[in-house]
TILUM-467261 format. One record per atom (N, C-alpha, C, CB): residue in three letters; x negated, y negated, z. Coordinates in steps of 0.1 Angstrom, whole numbers, plus 2048, in hexadecimal, padded with zeros to 3 digits. Last residue first. Glycine has a CB too. Layout:
% TILUM-467261
ALAXYZ
...
//
This chain:
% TILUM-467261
UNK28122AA4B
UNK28021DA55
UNK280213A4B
UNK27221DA5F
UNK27E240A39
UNK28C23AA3E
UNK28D22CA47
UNK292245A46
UNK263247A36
UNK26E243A30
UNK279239A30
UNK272249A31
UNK26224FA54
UNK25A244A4E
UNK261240A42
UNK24C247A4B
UNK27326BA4E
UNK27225DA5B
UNK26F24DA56
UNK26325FA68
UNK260278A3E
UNK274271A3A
UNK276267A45
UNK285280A3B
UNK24B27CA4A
UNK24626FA3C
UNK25926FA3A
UNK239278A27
UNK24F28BA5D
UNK24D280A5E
UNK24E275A50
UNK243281A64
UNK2582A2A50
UNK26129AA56
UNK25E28CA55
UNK26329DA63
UNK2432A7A41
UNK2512A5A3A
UNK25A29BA3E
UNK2592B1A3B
UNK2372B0A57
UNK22E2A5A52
UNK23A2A3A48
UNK21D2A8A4D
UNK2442C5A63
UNK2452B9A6C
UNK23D2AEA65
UNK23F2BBA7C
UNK23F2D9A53
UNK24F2D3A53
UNK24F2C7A5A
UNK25B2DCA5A
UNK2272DCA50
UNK22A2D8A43
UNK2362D3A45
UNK22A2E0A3A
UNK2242E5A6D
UNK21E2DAA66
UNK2262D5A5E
UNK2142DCA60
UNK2382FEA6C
UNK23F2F4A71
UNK2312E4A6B
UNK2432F9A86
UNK223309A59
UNK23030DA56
UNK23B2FEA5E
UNK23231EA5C
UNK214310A6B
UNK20E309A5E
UNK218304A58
UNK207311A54
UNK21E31FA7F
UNK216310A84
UNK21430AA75
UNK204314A8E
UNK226336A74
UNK22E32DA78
UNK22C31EA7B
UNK231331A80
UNK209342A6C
UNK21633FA65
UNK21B334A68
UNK21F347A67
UNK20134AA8C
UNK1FA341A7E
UNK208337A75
UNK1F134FA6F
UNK216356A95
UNK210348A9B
UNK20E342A92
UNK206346AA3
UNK21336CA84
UNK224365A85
UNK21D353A89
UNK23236EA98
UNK1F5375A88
UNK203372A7A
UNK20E369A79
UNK20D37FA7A
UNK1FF381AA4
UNK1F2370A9E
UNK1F836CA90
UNK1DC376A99
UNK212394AA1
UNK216381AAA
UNK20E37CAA4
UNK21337DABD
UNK2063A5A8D
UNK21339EA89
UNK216390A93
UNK21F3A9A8A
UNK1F23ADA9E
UNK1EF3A7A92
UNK1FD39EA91
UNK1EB3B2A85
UNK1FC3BAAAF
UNK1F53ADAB5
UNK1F33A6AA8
UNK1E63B0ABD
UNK20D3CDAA4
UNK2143C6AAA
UNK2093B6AAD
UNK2193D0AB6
UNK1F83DDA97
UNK2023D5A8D
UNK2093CBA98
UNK20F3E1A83
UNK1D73DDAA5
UNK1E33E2AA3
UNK1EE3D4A9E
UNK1E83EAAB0
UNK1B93D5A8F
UNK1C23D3A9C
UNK1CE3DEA9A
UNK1C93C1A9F
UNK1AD3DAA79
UNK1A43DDA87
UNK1B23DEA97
UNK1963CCA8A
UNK1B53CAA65
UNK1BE3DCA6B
UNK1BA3DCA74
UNK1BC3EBA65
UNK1BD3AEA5A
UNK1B53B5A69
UNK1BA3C1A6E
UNK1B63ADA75
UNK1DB3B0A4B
UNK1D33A5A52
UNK1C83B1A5D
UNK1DF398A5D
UNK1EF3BBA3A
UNK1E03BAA36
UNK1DA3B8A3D
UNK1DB3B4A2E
UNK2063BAA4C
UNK2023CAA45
UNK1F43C8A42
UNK20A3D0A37
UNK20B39EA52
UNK2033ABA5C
UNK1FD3B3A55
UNK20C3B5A65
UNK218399A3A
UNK20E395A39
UNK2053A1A46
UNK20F383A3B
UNK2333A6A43
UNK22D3ADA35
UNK2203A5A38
UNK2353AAA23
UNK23A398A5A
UNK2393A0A5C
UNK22E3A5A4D
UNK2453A5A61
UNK237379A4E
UNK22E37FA57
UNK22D38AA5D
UNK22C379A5E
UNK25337BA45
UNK248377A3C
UNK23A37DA43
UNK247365A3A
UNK26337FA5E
UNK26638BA51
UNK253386A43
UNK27E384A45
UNK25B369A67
UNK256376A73
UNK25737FA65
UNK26437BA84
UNK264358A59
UNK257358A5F
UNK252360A62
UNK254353A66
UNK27F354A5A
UNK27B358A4E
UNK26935DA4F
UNK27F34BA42
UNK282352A74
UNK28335EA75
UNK27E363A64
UNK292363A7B
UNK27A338A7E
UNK271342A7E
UNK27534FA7A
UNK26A341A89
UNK29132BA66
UNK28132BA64
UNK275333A69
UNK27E321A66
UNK2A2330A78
UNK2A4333A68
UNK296335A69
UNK2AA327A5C
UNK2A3322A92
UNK2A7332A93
UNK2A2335A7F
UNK2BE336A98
UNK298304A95
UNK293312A9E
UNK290320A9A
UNK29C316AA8
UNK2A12FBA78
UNK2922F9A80
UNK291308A88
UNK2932E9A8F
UNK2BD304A7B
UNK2B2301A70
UNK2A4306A73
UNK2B12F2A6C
UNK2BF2F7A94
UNK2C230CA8F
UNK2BD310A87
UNK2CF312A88
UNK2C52DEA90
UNK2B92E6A98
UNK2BB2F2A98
UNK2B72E2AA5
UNK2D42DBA78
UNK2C82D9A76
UNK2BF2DDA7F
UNK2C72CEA73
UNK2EE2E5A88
UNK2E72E8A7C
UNK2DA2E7A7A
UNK2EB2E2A75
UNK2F02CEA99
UNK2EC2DFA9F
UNK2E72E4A93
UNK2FA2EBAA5
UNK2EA2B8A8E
UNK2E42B8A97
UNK2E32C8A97
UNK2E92AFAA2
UNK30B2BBA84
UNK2FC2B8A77
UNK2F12BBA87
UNK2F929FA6B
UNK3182B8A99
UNK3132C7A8F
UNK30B2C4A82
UNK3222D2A89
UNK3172A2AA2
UNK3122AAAAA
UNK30E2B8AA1
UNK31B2ACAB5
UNK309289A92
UNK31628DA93
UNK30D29EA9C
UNK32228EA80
UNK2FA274A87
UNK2F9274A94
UNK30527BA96
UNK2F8268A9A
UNK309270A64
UNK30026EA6D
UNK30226CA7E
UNK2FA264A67
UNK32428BA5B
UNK31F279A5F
UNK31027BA66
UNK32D26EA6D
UNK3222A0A40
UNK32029DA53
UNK31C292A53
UNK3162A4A5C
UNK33A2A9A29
UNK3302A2A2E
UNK32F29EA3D
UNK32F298A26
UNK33D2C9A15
UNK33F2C3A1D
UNK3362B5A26
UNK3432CCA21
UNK3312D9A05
UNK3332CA9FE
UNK33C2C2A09
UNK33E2CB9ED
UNK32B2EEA10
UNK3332EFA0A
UNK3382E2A07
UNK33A2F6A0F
UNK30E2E7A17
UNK3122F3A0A
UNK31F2F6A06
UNK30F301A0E
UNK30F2CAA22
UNK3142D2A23
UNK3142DEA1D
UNK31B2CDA23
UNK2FE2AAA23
UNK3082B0A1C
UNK30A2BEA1D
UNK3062AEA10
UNK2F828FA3E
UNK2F82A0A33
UNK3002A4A32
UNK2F22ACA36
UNK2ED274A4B
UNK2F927BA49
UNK2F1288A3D
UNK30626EA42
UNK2D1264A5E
UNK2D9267A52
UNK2E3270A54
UNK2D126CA49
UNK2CF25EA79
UNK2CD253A6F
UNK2D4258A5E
UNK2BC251A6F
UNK2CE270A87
UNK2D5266A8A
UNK2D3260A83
UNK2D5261A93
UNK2BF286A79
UNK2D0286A78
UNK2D227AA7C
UNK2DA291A81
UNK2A3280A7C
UNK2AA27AA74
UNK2B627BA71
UNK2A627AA6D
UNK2A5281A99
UNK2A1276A95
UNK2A3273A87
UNK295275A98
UNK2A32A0A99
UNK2B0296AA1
UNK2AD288A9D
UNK2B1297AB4
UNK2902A3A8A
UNK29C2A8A87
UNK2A429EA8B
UNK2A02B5A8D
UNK27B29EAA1
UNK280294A90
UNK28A296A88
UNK276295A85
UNK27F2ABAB3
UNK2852A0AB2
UNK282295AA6
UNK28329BABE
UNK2772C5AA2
UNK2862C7AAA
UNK28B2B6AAB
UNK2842D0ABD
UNK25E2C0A9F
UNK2652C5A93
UNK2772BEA98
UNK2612DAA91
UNK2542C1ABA
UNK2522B6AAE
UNK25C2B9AA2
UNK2432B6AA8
UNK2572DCAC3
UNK25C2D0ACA
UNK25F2C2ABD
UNK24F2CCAD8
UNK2472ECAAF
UNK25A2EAAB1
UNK25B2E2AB7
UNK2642F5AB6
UNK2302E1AB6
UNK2342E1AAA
UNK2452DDAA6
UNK2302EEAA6
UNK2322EFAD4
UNK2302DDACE
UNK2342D9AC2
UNK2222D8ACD
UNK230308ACD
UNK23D2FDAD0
UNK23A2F3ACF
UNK2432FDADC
UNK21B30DAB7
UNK226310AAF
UNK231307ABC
UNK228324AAC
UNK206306ACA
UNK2072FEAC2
UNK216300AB5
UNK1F92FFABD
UNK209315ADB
UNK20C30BAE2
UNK20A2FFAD7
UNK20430BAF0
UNK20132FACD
UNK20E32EAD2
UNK21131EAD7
UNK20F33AADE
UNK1EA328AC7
UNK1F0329ABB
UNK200324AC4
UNK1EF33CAB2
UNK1DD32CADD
UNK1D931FAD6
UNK1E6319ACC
UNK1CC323ACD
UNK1E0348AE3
UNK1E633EAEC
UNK1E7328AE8
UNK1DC342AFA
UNK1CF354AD2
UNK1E5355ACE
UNK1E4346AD9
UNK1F636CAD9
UNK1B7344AC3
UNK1BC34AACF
UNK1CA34AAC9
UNK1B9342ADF
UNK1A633DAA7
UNK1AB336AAE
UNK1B5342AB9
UNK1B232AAA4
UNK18234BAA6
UNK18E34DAA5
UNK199342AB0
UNK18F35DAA8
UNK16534AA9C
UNK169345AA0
UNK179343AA2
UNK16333FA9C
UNK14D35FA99
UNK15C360A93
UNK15E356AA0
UNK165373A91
UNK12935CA88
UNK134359A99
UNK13C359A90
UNK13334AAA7
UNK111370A7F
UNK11D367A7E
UNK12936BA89
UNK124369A6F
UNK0F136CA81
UNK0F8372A88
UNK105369A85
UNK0F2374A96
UNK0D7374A68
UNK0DF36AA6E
UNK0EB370A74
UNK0E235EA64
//
């Protein structure tokens, strides 16, 4: 019996990691306008305030893929030697990241719903 590898493409991945961030980004902004945060330094941001907003999309954009890229570099090292480390490490990162923004945009949503 002849086994088919059915692989999902970078280009699948990739248009599914922005959409992901698209979604992620305006539930952010959807829930600063509605709620206020507290600060690390106990300081507090009103709701719909412009730097609760930057914060939390720096959050989203810049924090999270770079903890991603450092998490999905050490995972490369095992994944599919056949390849080289660079092609390995983007499918890696895609994978990753896409599973990674899911779990943040299904968070989000259920604090939305919440909150209504």
């Amino acid at each position: 019996m002849e086994y088919i590898k059915k692989a999902i493409s970078n280009k699948k991945l990739l248009i599914a990691f922005i959409s992901l961030l698209i979604l992620n980004s305006l539930c952010i902004i959807v829930l600063t306008s509605k709620n206020g945060a507290y600060n690390l330094d106990g300081s507090y941001s009103e709701a719909n305030s412009s730097g609760l907003i930057i914060m939390a999309l720096v959050g989203v954009v810049i924090s999270i893929p770079l903890v991603i890229s450092l998490l999905s570099a050490f995972i490369a090292i095992f994944v599919n030697k056949q390849q080289s480390y660079g092609k390995r490490f983007v499918r890696t990162f895609l994978f990753v990241i896409s599973i990674a923004y899911s779990i943040t945009f299904v968070r989000f949503l259920y604090n939305i719903i919440l909150n209504n």
